[in-house]
C-alpha positions as CSV (number, residue, x, y, z in Angstrom):
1,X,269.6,88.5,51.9
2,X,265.9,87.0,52.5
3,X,265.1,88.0,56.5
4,X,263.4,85.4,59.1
5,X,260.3,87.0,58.2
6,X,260.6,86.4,54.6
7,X,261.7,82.7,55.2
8,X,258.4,81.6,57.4
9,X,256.5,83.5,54.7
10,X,258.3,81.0,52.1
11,X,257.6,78.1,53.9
12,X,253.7,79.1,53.3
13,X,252.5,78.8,56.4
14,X,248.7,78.8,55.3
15,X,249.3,75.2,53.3
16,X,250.7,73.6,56.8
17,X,246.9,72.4,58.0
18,X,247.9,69.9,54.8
19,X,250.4,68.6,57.4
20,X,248.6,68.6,61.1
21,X,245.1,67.3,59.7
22,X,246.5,64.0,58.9
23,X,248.5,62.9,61.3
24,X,245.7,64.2,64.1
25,X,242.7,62.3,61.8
26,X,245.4,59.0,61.4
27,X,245.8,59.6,65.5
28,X,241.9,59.6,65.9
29,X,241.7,56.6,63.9
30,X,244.1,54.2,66.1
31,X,242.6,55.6,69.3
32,X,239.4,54.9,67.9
33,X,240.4,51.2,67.2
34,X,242.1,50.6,70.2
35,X,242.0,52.7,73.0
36,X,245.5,52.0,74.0
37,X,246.5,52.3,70.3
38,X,247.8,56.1,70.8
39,X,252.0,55.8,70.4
40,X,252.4,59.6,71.0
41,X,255.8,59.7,70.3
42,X,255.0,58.0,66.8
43,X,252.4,60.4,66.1
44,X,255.0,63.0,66.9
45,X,257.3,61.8,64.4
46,X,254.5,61.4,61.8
47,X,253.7,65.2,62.4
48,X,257.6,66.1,61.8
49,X,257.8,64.0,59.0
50,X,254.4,65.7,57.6
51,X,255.5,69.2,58.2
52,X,258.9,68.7,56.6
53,X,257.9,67.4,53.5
54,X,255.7,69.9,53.3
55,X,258.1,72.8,54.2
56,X,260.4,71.2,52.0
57,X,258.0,70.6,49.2
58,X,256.9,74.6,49.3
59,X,260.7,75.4,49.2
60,X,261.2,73.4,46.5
61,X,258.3,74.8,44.3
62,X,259.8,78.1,45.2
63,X,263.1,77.0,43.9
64,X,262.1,75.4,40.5
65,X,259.4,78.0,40.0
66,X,261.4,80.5,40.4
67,X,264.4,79.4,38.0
68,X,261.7,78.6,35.3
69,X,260.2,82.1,35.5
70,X,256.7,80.9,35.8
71,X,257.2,83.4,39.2
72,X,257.7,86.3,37.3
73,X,253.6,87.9,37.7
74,X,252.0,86.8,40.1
75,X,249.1,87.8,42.3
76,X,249.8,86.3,45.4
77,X,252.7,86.9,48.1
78,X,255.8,87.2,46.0
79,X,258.1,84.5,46.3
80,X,261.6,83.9,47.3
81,X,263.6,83.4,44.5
82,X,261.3,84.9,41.9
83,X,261.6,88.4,44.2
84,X,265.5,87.7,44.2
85,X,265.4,88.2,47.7
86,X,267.2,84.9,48.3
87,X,269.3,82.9,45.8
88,X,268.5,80.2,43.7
89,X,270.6,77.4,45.5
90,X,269.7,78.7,49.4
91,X,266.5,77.7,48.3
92,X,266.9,74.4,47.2
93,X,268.9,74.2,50.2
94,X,266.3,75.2,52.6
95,X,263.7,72.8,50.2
96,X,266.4,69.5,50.1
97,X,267.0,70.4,54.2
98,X,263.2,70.0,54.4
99,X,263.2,66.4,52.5
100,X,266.4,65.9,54.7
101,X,264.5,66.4,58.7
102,X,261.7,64.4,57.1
103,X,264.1,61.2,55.8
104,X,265.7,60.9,59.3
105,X,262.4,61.0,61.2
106,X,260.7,58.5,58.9
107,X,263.5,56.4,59.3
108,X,263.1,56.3,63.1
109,X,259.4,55.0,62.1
110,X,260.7,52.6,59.8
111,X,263.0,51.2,61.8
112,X,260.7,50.4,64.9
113,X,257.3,48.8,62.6
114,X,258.4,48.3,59.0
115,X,260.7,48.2,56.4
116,X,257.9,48.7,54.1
117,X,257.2,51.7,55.1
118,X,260.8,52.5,53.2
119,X,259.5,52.9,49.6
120,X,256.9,55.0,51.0
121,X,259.1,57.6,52.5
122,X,261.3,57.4,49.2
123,X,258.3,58.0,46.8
124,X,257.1,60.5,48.5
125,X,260.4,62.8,48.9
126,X,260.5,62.2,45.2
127,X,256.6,63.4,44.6
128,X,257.5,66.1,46.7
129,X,260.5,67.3,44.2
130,X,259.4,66.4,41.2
131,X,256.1,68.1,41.7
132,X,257.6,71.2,40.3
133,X,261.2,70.1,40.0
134,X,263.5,68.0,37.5
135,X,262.7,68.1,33.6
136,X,259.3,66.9,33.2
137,X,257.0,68.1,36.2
138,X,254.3,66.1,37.2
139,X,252.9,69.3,38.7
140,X,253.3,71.0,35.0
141,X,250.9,68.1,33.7
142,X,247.9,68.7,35.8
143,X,248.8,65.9,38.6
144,X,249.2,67.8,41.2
145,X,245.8,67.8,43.4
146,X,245.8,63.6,42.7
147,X,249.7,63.5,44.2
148,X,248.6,65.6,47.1
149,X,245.4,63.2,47.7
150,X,247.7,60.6,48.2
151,X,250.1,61.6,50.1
152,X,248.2,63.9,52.4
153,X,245.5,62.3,52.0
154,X,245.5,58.3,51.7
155,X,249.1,57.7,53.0
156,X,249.2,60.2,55.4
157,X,246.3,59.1,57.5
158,X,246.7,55.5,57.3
159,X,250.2,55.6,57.6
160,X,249.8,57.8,60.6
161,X,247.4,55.3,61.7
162,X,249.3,52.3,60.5
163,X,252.5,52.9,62.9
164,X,250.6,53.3,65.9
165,X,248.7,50.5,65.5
166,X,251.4,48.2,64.8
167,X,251.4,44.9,65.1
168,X,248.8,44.7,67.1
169,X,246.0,45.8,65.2
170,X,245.7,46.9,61.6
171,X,244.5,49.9,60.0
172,X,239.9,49.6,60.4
173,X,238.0,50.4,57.4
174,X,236.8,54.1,59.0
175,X,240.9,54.6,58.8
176,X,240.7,54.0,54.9
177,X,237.4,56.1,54.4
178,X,238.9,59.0,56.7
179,X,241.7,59.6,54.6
180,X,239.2,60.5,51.9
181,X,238.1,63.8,53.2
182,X,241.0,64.9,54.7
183,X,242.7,64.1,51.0
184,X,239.8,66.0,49.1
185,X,240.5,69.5,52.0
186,X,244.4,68.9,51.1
187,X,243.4,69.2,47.3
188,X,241.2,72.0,47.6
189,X,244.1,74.0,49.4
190,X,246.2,73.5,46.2
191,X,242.4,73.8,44.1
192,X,242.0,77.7,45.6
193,X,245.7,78.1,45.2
194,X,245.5,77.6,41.4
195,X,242.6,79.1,40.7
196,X,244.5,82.1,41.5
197,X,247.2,82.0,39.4
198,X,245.2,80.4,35.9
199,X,246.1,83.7,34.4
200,X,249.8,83.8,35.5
201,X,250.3,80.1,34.8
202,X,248.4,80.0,31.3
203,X,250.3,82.5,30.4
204,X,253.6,80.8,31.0
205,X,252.7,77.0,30.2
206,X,252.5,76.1,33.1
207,X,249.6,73.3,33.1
208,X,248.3,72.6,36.1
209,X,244.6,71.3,36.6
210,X,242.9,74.8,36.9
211,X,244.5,75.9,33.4
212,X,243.4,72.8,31.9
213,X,239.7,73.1,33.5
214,X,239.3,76.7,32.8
215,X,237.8,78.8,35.6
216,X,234.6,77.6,36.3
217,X,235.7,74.3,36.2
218,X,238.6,75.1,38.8
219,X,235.9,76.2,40.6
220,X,233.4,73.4,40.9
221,X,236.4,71.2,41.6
222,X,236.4,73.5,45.0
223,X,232.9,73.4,45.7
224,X,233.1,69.5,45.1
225,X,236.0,68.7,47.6
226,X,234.6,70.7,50.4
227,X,231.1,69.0,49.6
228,X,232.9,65.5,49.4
229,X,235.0,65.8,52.3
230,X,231.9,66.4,54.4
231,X,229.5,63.6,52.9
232,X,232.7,60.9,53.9
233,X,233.1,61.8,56.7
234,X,229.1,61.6,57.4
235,X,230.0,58.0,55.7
236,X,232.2,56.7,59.0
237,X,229.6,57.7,61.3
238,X,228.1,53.9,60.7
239,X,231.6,53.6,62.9
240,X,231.6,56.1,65.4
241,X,228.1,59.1,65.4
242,X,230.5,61.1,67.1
243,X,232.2,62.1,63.6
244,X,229.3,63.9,63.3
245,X,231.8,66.6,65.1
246,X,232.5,68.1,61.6
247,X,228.8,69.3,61.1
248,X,230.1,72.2,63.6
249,X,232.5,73.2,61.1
250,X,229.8,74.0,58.1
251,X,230.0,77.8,59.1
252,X,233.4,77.9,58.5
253,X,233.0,76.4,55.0
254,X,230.1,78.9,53.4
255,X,232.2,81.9,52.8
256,X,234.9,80.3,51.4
257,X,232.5,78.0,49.6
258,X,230.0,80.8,48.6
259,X,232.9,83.4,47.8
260,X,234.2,81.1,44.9
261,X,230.7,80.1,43.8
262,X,229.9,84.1,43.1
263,X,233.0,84.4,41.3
264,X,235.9,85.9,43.7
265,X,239.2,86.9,41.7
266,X,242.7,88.1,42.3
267,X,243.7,88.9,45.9
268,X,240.3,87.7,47.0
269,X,241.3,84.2,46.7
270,X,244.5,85.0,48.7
271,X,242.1,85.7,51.5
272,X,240.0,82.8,50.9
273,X,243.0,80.3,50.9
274,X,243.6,81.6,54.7
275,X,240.3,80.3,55.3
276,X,239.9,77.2,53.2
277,X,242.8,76.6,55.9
278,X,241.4,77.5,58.9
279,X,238.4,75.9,58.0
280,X,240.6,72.4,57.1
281,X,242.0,72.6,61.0
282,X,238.8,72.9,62.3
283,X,237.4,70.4,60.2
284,X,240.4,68.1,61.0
285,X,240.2,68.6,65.0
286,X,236.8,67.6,65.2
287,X,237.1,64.9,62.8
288,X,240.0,63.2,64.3
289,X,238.0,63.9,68.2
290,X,235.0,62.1,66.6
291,X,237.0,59.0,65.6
292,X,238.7,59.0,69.1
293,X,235.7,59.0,71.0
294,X,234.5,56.3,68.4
């Protein structure tokens, strides 16, 4: 029987910056273009929506990982149904309970601005499953980092965004072009991640983007959506110069950035996915300040 402990430790708490950043950036966005734009009880449901899909979606990898055997070796914290220290189906329980808190708050939100918002919600509990899950895994196929761009990235933000600002205004441009960096910080989370486990996943065909790129290409792919992320968001200071916030952040970003440059392996990436994290929330608080004050 898996303790509490071993539950949070499941639900990966390092990944859950993928959740906060977006809704706080989308937030900073409809303060930005209206100052009365802020529906704080909508943003609260975005961030409960976020945070379960993402709970859920980590659960869920757990699960189908786990039943696969591609869990078996691995280098990082040892997982709850690969460990055995939890069964099979209380894991997808705990991952489908995830997708279940996230459906009934994004119904809330569809149900007071759009029915649109609908197919959303429904492709993205089904990106979150199938990531890993089902019998042909787009996760398996090296499409992870472009699903998780999307939907913590470009749908996340302007969706975030989007509800609050409805009807009265729509989504600015700096709303579209925000969601760029915080998608490229989401996909180097998942970039790190990987890089870790190209042995371990090579070895059990499991395909993901770092296996097909090899190591160093895994690793420019990092160095490239830190770099990005920082030259977009430099972009929507022609909106607001007080996104220039993130510049603060750049000491946060050099060892993780230099550490992967110089080669760091093993449980030295483990360390650095803590801070690719800590770094994302930093860069994500001042980032979604910046567009307020804009």
């Amino acid at each position: 029987m898996a303790t509490v402990a071993q539950w949070v430790a499941g639900a990966r708490p390092r990944t859950l910056p993928n959740s906060v950043v977006p809704v706080a950036v989308g937030t900073g966005v409809a303060i930005g273009a209206d100052p009365g734009g802020a529906v704080w009880w909508k943003a609260g449901l975005a961030l409960v929506v976020a945070l379960a899909l993402q709970i859920g979606v980590n659960y869920a990898n757990d699960y189908s990982d786990g039943v696969r055997g591609t869990d078996a070796d691995r280098v990082g914290p040892a997982r709850l149904t690969a460990a055995g220290v939890a069964r099979p189906r209380q894991v997808f329980t705990a991952a489908w309970l995830g997708f279940g808190v996230a459906a009934v708050a994004g119904l809330v939100l569809v149900a007071t601005t759009s029915w649109w918002l609908l197919l959303l919600g429904v492709a993205a509990i089904l990106a979150a499953w199938t990531y890993t899950g089902g019998s042909n895994p787009y996760g398996y196929r090296a499409l992870g980092e472009l699903s998780v761009f999307v939907f913590f990235g470009l749908a996340a933000v302007v969706g975030t965004a989007f509800v609050q600002l409805w009807p009265q205004a729509a989504v600015p441009w700096a709303g579209w072009v925000a969601a760029i960096p915080v998608g490229l910080l989401s996909c180097s989370v998942l970039v790190i991640n990987n890089l870790r486990d190209i042995p371990t996943d090579a070895a059990t065909g499991k395909r993901t983007l770092a296996v097909v790129l090899g190591d160093r290409g895994t690793r420019l792919v990092y160095l490239g959506c830190i770099a990005g992320a920082f030259l977009a968001a430099i972009a929507t200071a022609v909106a607001s110069w007080w996104t220039l916030l993130v510049l603060v952040t750049v000491p946060l970003a050099v060892r993780p950035w230099l550490d992967v440059a110089r080669g760091a392996q093993g449980a030295e990436l483990v360390q650095l996915l803590g801070a690719t994290g800590r770094f994302q929330l930093a860069f994500g608080t001042m980032y979604a300040l910046g567009l307020a004050l804009g």
